[in-house]
Backbone as CSV, one residue per row, in Angstrom:
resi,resn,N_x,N_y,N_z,CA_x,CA_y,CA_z,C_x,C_y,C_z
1,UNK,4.775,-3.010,-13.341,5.428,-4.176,-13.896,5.502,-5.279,-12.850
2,UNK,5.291,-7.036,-13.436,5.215,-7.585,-12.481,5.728,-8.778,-13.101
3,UNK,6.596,-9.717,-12.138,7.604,-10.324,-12.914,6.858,-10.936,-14.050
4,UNK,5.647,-11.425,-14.517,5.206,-11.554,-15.598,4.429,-10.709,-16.637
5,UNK,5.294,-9.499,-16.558,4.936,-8.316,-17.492,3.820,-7.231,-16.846
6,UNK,3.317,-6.514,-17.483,2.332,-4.747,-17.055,1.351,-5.507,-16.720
7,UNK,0.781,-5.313,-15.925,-0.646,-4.898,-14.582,-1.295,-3.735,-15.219
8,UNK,-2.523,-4.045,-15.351,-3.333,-2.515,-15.487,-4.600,-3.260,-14.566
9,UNK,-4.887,-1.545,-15.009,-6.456,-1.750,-13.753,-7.347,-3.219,-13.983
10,UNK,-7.905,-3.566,-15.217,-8.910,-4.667,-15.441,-8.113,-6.136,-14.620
11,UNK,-6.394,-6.161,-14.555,-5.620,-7.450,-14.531,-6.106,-7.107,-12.453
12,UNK,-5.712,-5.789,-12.317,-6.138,-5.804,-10.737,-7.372,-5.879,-10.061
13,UNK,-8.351,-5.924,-11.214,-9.718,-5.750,-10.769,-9.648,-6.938,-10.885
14,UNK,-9.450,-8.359,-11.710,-9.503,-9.835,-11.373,-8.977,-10.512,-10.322
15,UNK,-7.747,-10.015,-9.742,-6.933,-10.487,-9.097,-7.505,-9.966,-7.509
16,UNK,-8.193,-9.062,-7.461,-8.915,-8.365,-6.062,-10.160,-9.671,-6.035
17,UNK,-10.608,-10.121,-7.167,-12.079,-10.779,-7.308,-12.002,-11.775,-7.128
18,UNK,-10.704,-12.617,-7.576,-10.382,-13.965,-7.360,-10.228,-14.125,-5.792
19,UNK,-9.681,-13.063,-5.421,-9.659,-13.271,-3.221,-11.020,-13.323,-3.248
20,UNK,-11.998,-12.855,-3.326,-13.088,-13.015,-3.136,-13.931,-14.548,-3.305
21,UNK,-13.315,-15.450,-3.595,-14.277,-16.376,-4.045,-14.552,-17.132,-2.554
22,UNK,-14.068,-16.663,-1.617,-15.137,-17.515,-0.507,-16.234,-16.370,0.333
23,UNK,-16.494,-15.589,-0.568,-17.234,-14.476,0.082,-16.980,-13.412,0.814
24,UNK,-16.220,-13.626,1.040,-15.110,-12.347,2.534,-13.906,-11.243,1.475
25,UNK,-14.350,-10.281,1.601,-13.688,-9.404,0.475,-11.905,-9.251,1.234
26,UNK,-11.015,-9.102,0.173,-9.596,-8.504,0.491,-9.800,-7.345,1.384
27,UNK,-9.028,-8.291,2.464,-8.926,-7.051,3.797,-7.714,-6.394,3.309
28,UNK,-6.787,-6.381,2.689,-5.169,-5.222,2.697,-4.760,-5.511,1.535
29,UNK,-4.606,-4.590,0.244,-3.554,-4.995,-0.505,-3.392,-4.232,-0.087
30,UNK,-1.168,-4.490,-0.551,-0.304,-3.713,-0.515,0.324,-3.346,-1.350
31,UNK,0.952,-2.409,-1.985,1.383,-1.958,-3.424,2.376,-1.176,-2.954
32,UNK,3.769,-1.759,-2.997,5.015,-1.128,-2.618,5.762,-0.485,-3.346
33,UNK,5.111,-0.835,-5.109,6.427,0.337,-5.779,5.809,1.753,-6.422
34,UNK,6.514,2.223,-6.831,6.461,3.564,-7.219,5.123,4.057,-7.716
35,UNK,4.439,5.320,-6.778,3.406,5.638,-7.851,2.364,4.432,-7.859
36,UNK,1.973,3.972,-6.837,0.826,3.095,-7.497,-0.216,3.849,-6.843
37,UNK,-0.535,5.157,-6.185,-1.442,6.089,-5.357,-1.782,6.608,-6.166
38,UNK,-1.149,7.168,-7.101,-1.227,8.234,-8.349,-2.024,7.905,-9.236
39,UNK,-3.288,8.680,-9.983,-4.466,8.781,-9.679,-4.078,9.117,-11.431
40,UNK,-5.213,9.211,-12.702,-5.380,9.016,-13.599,-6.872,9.657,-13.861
41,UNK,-6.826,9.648,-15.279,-8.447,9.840,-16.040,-9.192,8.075,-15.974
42,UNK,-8.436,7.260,-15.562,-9.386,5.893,-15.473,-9.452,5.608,-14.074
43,UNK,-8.498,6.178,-12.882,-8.642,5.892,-11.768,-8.172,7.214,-10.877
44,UNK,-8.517,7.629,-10.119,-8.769,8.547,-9.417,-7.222,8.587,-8.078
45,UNK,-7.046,7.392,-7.476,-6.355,7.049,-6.977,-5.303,6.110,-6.997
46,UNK,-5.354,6.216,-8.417,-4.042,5.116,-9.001,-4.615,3.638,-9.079
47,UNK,-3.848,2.566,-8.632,-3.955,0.954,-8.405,-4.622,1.208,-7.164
48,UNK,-4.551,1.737,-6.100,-5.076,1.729,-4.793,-6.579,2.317,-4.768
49,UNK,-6.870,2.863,-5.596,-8.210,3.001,-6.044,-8.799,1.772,-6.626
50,UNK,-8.430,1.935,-7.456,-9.171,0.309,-8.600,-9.194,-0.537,-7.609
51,UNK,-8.052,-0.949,-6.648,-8.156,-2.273,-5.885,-9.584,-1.850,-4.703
52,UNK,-9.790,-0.761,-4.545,-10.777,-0.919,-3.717,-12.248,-0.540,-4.569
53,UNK,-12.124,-0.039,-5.640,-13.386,-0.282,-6.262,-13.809,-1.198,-6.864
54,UNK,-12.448,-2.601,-6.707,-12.837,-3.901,-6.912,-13.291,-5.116,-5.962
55,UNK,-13.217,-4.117,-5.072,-13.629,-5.004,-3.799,-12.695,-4.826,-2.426
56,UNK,-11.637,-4.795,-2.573,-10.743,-4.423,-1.102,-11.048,-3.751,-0.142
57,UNK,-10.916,-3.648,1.171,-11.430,-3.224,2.125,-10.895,-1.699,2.429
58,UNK,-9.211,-2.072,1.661,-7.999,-0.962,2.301,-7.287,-1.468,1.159
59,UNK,-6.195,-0.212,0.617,-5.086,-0.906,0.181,-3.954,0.547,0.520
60,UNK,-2.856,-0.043,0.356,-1.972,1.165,1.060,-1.155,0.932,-0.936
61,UNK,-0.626,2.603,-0.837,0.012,2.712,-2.247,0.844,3.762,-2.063
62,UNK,1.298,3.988,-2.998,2.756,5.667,-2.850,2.457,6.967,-3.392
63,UNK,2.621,7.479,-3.620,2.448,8.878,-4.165,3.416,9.619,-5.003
64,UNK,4.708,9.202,-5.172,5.772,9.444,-5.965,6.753,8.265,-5.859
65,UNK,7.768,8.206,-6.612,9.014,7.548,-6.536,9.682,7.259,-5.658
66,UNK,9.969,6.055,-5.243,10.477,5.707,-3.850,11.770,5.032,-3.741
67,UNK,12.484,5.284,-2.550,13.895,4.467,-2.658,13.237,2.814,-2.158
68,UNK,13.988,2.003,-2.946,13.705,0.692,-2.513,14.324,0.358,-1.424
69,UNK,15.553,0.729,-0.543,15.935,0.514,0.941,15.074,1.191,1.810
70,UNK,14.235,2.363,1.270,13.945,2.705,2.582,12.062,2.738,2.680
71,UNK,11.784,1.389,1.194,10.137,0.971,0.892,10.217,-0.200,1.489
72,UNK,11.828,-1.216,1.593,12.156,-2.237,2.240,11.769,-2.295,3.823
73,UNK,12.617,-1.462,4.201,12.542,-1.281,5.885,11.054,-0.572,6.246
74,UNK,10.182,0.411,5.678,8.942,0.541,5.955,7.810,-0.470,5.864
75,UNK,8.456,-1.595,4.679,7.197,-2.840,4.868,7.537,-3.718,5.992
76,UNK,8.927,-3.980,5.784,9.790,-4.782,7.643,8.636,-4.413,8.622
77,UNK,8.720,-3.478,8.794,8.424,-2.627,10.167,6.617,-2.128,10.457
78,UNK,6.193,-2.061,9.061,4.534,-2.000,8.538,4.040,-3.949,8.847
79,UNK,4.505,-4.315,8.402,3.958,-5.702,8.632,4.319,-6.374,10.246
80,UNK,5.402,-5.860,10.672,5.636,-6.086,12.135,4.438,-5.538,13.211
81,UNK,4.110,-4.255,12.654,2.997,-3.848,13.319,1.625,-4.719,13.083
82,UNK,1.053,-4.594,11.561,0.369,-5.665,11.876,0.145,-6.643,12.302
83,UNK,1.386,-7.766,12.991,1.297,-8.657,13.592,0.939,-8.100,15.205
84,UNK,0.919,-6.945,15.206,1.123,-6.773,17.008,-0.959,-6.215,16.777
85,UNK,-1.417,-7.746,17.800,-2.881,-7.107,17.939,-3.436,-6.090,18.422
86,UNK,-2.586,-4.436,19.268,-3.252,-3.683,19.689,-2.815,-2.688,18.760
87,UNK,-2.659,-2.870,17.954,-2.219,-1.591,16.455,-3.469,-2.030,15.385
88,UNK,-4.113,-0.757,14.728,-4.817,-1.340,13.387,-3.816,-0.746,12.182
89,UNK,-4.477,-0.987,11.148,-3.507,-0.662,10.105,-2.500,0.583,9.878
90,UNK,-3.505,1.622,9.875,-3.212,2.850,10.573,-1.909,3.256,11.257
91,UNK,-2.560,2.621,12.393,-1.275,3.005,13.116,0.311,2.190,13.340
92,UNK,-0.329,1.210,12.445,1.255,-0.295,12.019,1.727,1.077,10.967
93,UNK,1.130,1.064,10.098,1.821,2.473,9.029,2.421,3.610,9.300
94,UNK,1.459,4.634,10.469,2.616,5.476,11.414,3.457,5.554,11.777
95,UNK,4.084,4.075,12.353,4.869,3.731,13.410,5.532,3.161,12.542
96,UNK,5.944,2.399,11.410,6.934,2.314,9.992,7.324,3.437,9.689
97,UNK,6.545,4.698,9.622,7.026,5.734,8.744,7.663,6.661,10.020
98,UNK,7.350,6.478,11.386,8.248,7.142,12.362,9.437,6.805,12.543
99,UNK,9.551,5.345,12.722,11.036,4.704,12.391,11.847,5.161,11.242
100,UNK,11.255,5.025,10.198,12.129,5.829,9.052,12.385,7.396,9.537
101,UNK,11.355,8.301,9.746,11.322,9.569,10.035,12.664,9.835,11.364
102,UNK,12.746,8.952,12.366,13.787,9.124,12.684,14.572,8.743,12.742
103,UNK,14.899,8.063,11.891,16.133,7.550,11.559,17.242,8.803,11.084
104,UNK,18.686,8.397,11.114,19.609,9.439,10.002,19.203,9.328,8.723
105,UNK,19.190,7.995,8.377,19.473,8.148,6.892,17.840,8.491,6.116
106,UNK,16.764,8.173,6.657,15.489,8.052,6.147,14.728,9.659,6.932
107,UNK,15.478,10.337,6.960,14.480,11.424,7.848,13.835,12.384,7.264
108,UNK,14.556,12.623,6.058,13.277,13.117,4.952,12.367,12.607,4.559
109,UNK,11.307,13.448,4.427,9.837,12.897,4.254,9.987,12.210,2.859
110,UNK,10.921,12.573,1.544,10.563,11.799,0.540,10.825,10.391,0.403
111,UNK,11.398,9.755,2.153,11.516,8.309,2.264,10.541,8.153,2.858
112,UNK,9.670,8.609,3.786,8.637,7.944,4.645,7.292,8.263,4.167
113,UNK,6.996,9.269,3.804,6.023,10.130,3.458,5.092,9.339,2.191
114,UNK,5.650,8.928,1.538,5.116,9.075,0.029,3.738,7.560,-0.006
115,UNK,4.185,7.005,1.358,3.026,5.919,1.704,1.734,6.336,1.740
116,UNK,0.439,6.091,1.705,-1.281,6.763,2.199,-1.474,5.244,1.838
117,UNK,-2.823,4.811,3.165,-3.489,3.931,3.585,-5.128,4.675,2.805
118,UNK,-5.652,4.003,1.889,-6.830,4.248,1.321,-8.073,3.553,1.996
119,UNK,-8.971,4.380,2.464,-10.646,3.451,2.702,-10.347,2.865,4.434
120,UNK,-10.271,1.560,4.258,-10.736,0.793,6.247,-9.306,1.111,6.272
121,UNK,-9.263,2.087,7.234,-7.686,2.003,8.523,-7.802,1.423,9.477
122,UNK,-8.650,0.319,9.750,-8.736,-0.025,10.934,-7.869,-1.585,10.818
C-alpha cells in the first residue's frame, strides 16, 4: 500500500523504468515495509525481485512483519552508512542490523534480521 493506494508488480516494474530514462539503471531501491522479500507464483522474491528484474541493480526488502520503530532506526543507521564512502551496501546493512542486534530493546533477530540485500551488494 502506498499513500495513493496498492502497488503490484507491473506499477513497480514502471516506476524501476521511469529511473531509467537517462540510461543508467536504479542503483538501490529500498522497500521498508512488511514482507516485500516474500516471494510468490508471479515473483520469486517478492517486490525485491520484480524491482530487479525490472532493471535495479540491488534492492533491499523484508522477509516477515516488522516493527516500525525498529525498521525506523535500521533505515537511520542503513542510510548513514551509505553516506560513509568506505562501506558498500552490504556492509551499511550489517552495521544497521548490529546496532539493532545490540541494542536492549532490538536484540532479537525478529527486529534486525528480517532485512536481505538482493543482487549488487556492493
Amino acid at each position: 500500500l502506498t499513500h495513493g493506494g496498492k502497488v503490484g508488480f507491473d506499477d513497480l516494474s514502471d516506476v524501476v523504468g521511469m529511473t531509467q530514462a537517462d540510461g543508467a539503471p536504479l542503483e538501490l531501491l529500498v522497500l521498508s515495509a512488511c514482507e516485500t522479500a516474500v516471494g510468490n507464483d508471479r515473483a520469486g522474491l517478492g517486490f525485491t525481485g520484480s524491482a530487479i528484474r525490472s532493471g535495479a541493480r540491488s534492492a533491499m526488502g523484508s522477509l516477515w512483519p516488522i516493527s516500525d520503530t525498529a525498521a525506523r532506526t535500521l533505515m537511520i543507521d542503513f542510510y548513514k552508512g551509505l553516506n560513509t564512502p568506505e562501506l558498500n551496501k552490504a556492509e551499511a546493512l550489517q552495521k544497521a542490523q548490529a546496532t539493532l542486534r545490540d541494542s536492549e530493546r532490538f536484540a532479537h533477530p525478529f527486529y534486525w534480521a528480517p532485512f536481505t540485500l538482493v543482487n549488487d551488494w556492493m
